[in-house]
N, C-alpha and C positions, 0 to 999 in steps of 0.2 A: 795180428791176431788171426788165430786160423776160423775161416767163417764159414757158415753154411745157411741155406734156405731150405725150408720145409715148411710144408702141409699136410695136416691129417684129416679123413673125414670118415664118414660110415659111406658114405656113396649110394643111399639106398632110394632108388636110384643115381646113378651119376647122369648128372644137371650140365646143362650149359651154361648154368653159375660155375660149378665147380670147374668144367674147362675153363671157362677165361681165367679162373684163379691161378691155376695151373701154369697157362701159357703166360699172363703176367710173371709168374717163379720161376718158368722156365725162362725167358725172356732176360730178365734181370737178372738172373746168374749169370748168363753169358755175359751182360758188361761188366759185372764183378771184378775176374771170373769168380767165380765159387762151385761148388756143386751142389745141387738142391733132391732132395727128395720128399717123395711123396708116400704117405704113410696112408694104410687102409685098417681103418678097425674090422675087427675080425667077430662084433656083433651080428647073429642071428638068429631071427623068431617070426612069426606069423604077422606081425602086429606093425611095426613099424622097421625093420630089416631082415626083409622078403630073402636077400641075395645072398649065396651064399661068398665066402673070402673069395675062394676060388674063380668067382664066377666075374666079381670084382675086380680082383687083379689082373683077367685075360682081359676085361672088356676097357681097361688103364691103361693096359699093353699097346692095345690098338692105337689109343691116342700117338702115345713115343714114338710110333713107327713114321710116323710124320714131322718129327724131328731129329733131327738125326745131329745128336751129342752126348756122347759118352758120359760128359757130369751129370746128366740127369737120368734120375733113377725112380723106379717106383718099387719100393721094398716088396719084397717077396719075403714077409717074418711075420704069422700071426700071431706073436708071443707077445708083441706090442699091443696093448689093448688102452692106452687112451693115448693124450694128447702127452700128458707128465711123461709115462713111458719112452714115446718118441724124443722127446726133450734128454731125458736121461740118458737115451741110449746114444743121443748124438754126443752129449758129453761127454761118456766113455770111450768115444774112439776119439779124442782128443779136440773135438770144436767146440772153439770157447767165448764165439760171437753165433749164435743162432738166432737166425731172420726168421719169424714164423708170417706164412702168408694164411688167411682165413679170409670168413665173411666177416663185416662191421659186428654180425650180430654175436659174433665169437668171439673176439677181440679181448671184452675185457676178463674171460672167462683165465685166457693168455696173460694176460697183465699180472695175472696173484701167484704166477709161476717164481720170478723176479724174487720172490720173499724165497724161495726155499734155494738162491744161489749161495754157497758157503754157510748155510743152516747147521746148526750145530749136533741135530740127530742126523745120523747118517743114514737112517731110512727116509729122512724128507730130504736130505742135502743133492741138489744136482749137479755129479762131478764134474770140475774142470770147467765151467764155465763160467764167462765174468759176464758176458753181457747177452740178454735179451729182446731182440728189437721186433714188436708187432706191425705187420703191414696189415690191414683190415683195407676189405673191398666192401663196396656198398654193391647190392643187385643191382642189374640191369634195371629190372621190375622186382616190384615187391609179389608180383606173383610167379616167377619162378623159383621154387622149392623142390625140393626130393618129396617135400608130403603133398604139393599139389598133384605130384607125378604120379606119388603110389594112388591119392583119391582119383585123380584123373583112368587110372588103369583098372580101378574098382567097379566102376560104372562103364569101364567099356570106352573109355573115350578117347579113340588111339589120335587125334588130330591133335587136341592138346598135350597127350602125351609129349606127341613125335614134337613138338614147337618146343620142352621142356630138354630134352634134352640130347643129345650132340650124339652122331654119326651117321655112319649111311642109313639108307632105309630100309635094308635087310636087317644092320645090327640095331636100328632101334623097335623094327616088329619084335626079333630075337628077346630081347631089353625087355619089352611090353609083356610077353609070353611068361619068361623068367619071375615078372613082379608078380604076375597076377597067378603062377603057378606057388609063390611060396606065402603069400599074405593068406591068412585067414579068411577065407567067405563067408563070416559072417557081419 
């Protein structure tokens, strides 16, 4: 069965949850093998996704540059706008065992995917694929979040920020700038 790994998220901000999820997916394709990708919703607004795709997908970039493996990939398609989408589209290029990696608290959100393999409307049906397997991570702490990160940036609080989430400390002032340039100040 041709398999693949993926994750989707909004990254608003991207968490040092989200990297380990990541490096876990990326980690375990390599013993697969398989190839894994990572999917960015292309969500944004004032409120709760400050960032724009673009801005997203450069600062995802960075991460891969620190592994160095051809099967892994972070999509560059904002046409993908949820988790189904990603699902579907990996169906269509023929994988028909898709690994989904998330947080524990997503998981079962993935689980109700499973009813729509072989569905008889062809607008709910996910082609080509027979099996479904959820990998759910639990956080480190229950308090790292992308929304403790955007409150954390609201109020100014670049220490908890920068502990929140992952890279040097140029790209997470950068990061901090970015949140707190596209959220709402009110």
């Amino acid at each position: 069965m041709k398999t693949i790994m993926m994750m989707f998220g909004r990254f608003q901000p991207p968490t040092i949850a989200h990297a380990n999820i990541i490096n876990h997916m990326w980690n375990d394709s390599r013993r697969c093998p398989c190839e894994s990708y990572v999917f960015i919703s292309p969500k944004q607004d004032n409120k709760k996704n400050p960032l724009s795709y673009e801005y997203r997908l450069e600062y995802l970039q960075k991460m891969k540059t620190y592994v160095n493996n051809p099967q892994q990939h972070i999509l560059n398609d904002n046409t993908i706008k949820d988790p189904f989408g990603a699902i579907c589209f990996l169906g269509k290029l023929g994988f028909e065992h898709i690994i989904v990696f998330t947080g524990s608290d997503r998981a079962e959100d993935y689980e109700s995917f499973r009813k729509y393999i072989n569905h008889p409307d062809p607008l709910k049906c996910i082609p080509n694929v027979k099996e479904i397997s959820i990998v759910g991570y639990e956080r480190d702490s229950e308090s790292v979040s992308a929304t403790a990160a955007r409150e954390a940036a609201k109020v100014g609080d670049t220490d908890t920020f920068c502990s929140l989430t992952f890279g040097s400390l140029d790209d997470k002032c950068d990061l901090f700038c970015k949140v707190l340039e596209g959220l709402d100040p009110k």
